[in-house]
C-alpha positions in Angstrom: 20.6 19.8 -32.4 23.2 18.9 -30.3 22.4 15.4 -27.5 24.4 13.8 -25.4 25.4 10.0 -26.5 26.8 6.6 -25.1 28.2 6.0 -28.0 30.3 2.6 -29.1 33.5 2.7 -31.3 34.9 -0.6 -30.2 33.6 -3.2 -28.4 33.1 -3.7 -25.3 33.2 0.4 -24.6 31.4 3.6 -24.4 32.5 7.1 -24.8 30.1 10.1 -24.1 30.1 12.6 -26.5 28.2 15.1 -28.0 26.2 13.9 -31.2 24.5 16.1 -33.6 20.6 14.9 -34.2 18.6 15.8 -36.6 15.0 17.0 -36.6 12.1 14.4 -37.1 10.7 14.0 -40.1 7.3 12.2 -41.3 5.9 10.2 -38.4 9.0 10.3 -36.3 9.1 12.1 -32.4 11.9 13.6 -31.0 12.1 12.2 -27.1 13.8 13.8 -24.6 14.9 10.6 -22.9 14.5 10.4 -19.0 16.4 7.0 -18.6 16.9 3.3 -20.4 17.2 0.1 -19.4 20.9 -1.8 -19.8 19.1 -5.0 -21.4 21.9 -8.4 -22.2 21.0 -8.0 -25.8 22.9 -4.3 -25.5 25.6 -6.4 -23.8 25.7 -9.0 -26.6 25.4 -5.8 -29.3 28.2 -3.5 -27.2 30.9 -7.1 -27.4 29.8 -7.8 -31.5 28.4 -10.9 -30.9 25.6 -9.5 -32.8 26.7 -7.6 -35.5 25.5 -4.3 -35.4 28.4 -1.5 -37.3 30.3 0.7 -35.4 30.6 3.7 -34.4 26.8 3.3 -32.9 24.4 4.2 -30.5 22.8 1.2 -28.7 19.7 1.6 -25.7 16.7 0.3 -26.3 14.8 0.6 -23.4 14.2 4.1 -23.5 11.6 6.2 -21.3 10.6 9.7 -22.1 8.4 12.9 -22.8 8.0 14.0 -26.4 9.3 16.9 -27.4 8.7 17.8 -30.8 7.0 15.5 -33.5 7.2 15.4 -37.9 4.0 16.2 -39.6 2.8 13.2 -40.4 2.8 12.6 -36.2 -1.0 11.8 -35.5 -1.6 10.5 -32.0 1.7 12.1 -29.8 1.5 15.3 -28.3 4.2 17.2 -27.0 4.6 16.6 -23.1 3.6 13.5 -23.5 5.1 10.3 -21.5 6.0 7.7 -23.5 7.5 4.0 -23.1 9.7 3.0 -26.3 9.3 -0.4 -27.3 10.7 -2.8 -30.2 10.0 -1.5 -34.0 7.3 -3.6 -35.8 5.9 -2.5 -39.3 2.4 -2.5 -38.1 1.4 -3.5 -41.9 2.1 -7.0 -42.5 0.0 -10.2 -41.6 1.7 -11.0 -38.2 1.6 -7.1 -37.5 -2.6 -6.8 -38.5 -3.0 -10.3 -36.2 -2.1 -9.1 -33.3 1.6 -10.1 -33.1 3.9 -7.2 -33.4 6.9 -9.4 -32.4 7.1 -11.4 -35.2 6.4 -8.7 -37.9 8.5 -9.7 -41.2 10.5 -7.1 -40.9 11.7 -6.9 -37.6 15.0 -8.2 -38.5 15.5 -4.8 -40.4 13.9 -2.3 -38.3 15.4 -3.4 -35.0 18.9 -3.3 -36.2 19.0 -0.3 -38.7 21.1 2.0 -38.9 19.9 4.9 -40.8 16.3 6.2 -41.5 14.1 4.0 -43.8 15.4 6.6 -47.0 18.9 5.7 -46.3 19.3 8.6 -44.6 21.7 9.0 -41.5 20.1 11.2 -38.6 23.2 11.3 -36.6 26.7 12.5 -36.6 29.7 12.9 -34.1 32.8 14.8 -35.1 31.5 14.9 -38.6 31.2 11.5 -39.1 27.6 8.9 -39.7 27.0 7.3 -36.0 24.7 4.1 -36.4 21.7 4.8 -34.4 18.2 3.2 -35.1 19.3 0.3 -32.4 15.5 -1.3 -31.8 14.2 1.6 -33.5 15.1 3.9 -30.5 19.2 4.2 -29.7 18.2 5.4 -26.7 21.4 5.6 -24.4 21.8 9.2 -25.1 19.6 12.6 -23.7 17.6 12.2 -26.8 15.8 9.7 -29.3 14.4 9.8 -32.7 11.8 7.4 -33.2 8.6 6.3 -35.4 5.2 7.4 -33.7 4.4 4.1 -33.2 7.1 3.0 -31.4 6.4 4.9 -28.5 3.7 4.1 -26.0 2.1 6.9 -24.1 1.4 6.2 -20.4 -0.1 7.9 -17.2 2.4 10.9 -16.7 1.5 10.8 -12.5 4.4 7.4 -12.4 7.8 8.5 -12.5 9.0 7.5 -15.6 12.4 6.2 -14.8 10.7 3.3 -12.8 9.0 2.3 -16.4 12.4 1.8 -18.2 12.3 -1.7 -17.8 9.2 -2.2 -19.7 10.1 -1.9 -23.0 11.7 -4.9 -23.2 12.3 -7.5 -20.5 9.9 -7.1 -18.0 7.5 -7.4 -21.2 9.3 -10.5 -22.0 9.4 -12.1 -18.6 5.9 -11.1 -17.8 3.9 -11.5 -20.8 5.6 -14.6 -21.4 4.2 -15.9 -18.6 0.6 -13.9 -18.5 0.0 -13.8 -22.5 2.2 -16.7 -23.7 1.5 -19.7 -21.0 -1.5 -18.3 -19.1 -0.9 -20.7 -16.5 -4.2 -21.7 -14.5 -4.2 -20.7 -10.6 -3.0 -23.4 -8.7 -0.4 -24.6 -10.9 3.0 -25.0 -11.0 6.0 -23.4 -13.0 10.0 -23.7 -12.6 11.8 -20.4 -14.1 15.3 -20.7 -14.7 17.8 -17.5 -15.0 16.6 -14.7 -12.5 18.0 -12.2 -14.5 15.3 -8.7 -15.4 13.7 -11.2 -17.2 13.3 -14.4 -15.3 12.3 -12.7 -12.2 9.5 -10.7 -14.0 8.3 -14.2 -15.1 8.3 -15.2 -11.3 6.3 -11.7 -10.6 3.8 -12.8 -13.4 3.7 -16.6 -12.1 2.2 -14.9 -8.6 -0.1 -12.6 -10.3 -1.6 -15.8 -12.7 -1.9 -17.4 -9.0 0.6 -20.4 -9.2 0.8 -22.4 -6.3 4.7 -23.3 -6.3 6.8 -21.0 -8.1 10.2 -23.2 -8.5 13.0 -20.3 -8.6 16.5 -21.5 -10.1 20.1 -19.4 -10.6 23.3 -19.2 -9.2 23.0 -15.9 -7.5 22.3 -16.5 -3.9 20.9 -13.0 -3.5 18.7 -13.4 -6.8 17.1 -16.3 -5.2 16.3 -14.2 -2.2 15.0 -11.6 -4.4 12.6 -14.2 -6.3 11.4 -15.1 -2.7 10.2 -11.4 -2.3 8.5 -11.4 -5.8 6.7 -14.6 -4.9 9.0 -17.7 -5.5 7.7 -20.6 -3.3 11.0 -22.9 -3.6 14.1 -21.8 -4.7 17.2 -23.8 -6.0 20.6 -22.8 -6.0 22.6 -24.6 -9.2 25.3 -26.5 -8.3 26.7 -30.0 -10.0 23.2 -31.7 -9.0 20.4 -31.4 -12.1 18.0 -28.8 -11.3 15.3 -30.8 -13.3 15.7 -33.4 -11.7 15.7 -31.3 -8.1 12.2 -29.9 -9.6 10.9 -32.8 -10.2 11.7 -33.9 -6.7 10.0 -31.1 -5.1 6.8 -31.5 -7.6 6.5 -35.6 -8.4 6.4 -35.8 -12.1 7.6 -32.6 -13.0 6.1 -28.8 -13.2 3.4 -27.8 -15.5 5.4 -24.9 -16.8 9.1 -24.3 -17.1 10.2 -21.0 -18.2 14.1 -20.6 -19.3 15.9 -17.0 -19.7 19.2 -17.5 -20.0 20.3 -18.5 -23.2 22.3 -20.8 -22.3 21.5 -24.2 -24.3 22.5 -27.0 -21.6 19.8 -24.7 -19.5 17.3 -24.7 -22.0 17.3 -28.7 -22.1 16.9 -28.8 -18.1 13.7 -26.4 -18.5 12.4 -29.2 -20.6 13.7 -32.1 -18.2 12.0 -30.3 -15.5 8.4 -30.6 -17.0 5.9 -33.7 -16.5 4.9 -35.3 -19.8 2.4 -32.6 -21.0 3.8 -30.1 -19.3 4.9 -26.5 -21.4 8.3 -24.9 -21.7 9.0 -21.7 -22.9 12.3 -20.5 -24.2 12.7 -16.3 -23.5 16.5 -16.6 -23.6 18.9 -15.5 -26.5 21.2 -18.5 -27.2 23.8 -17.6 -30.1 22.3 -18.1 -33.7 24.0 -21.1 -34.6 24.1 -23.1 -31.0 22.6 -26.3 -30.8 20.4 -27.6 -27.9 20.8 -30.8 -26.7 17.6 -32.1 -25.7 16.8 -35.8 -24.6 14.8 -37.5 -27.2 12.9 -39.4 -24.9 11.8 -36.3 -23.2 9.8 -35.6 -26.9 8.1 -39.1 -26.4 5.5 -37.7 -24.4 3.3 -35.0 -24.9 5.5 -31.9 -23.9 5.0 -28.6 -25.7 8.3 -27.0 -26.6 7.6 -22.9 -27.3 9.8 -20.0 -27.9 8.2 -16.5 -27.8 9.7 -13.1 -28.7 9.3 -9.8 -26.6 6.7 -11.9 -24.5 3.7 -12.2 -28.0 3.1 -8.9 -26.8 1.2 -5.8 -28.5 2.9 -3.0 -26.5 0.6 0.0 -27.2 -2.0 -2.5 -25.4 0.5 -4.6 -22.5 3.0 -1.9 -21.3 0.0 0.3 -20.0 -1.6 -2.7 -18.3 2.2 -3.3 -16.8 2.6 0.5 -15.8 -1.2 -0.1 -13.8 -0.2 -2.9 -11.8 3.4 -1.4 -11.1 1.7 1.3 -9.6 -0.6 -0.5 -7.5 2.2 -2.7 -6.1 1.4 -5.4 -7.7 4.5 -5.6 -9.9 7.6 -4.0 -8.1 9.6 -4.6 -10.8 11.5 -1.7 -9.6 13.2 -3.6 -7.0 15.4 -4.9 -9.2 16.8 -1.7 -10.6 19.7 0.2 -9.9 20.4 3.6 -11.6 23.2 4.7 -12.8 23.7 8.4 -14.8 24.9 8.4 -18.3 28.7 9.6 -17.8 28.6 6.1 -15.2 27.2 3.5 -17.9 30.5 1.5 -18.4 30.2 1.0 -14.5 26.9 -0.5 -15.0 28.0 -2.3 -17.9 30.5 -4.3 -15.3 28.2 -4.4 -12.3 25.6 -6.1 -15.0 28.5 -8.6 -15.8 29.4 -9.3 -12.5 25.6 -9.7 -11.5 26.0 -7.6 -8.6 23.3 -5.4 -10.3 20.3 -7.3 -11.6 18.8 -4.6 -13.6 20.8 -0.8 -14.2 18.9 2.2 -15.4 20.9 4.9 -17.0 19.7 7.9 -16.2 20.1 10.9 -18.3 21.4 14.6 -17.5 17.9 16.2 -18.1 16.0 13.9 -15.8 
């Protein structure tokens, strides 16, 4: 059949074009896609930074209905509403424990390229187009994608508000709510309120936190974390926002949560902890980029973590994220601006510029 595409043939560019998709096969669904989020790792992926072979189809926070599924499809129906998520195995030990994020072959699932036989499902102007980005390649009017990839949800929410889900409000959020589980009353710094950092501060209200320590450059994101819950908010300039944290808690925060990436950040977020306080690390710093931490800071008994798509099991987490979206108690939709398909290199630069926090693409059959 023949979809529409955002699809990549240099960096830093899309083109729309009309791509020719096969049928699913085995447990794959077809999805007629609704809308995706523009997440930084497609920004990182559209520039090469991570390798990822071109021509390709990036997205991969796609929201949907199916619309046809393989024969070995068990639990999908057509019609159904569905949330794409990361690809995980589900077979090997951190897949049967619980932990998805860290299956052993994520590395190859999220950035293939072809189906698992080697197989290429799409083709533009008669020529292999990469697609399998996540296990979803979802800026385009439709998706191929395994079964259990795809997480149904309550089809009474519109889905285009559940784009974000599939990656960084899962992140943000379950980093906070699955990862730290910070007790009520306590406190918890977040640095970078990108999609990500301000679903941390969102989650940091919900656990109960009594000062939720906001920190970026973007005056208006800091007004935005004070709508989502943020108690104090610091604006970065060439003063030390650990040591501004610790000034407005004496000692230092119980939690620090960094999403940037940025590695001079990421030692702050540790600075700005007391001596057993937790920091967690949700950003994507390049591969080989070092972090240049204080020793003395390790002296004590400070818990360093890292956690991937927020430890979460998505087929369990992104329904419980749809319920308390709907009930208000996660506007994570606030932070969205849409954007249609034929517009995505427009929210490519308003994403760069950080006049839009989070962009939807929306697709023509919305």
């Amino acid at each position: 059949m023949e979809i529409r595409a955002a699809v990549t043939r240099q960096a830093g560019q899309f083109s729309i074009e009309p791509v020719e998709l096969d049928d699913p096969q085995g447990d794959e669904v077809l999805v007629r896609l609704v809308a995706t989020g523009m997440c930084h790792t497609d920004l990182v992926a559209l520039d090469q930074h991570m390798p990822y072979p071109l021509p390709a189809i990036l997205g991969h926070e796609g929201v949907g209905v199916i619309e046809r599924a393989g024969p070995q499809a068990k639990h999908l129906r057509i019609g159904d509403h569905v949330v794409l998520s990361f690809a995980a195995c589900g077979h090997c030990g951190p897949c049967q424990s619980g932990r998805p994020a860290y299956c052993q072959v994520a590395r190859q699932l999220n950035l293939a390229i072809r189906r698992p036989d080697g197989r290429c499902a799409h083709h533009a102007a008669g020529q292999p187009v990469a697609a399998g980005f996540f296990g979803q390649s979802s800026f385009a009017s439709h998706a191929l994608v395994r079964e259990r990839d795809a997480v149904r949800v309550r089809n009474d929410v519109p889905l285009s508000a559940l784009a974000p889900l599939g990656c960084s409000v899962q992140t943000g959020a379950g980093g906070v709510l699955n990862v730290l589980k910070p007790a009520a009353g306590s406190s918890i710094a977040v640095f970078g309120l990108g999609a990500v950092g301000l679903s941390a501060v969102m989650a940091a209200r919900l656990a109960g936190c009594a000062r939720i320590i906001a920190i970026d450059l973007h005056a208006s994101r800091l007004d935005m974390a004070t709508e989502f819950g943020a108690t104090d908010l610091i604006q970065v300039n060439d003063t030390s926002s650990a040591a501004r944290v610790q000034t407005l808690v004496p000692g230092g925060a119980d939690f620090a949560v960094e999403a940037t990436g940025i590695p001079a950040v990421m030692a702050e977020a540790v600075a700005a902890t007391h001596r057993t306080g937790t920091s967690l690390m949700l950003g994507l710093p390049p591969p080989t980029v070092k972090v240049p931490l204080d020793a003395g800071l390790l002296l004590g008994g400070r818990t360093i973590r890292a956690s991937i798509e927020g430890d979460s099991v998505p087929g369990l987490f992104i329904p419980q994220l749809v319920e308390l979206q709907r009930t208000g108690q996660l506007p994570f939709e606030r932070m969205c601006r849409t954007y249609p398909l034929d517009a995505i290199n427009d929210a490519v630069s308003d994403c760069r510029s950080g006049v839009t926090v989070k962009p939807i693409i929306t697709m023509d059959a919305a």
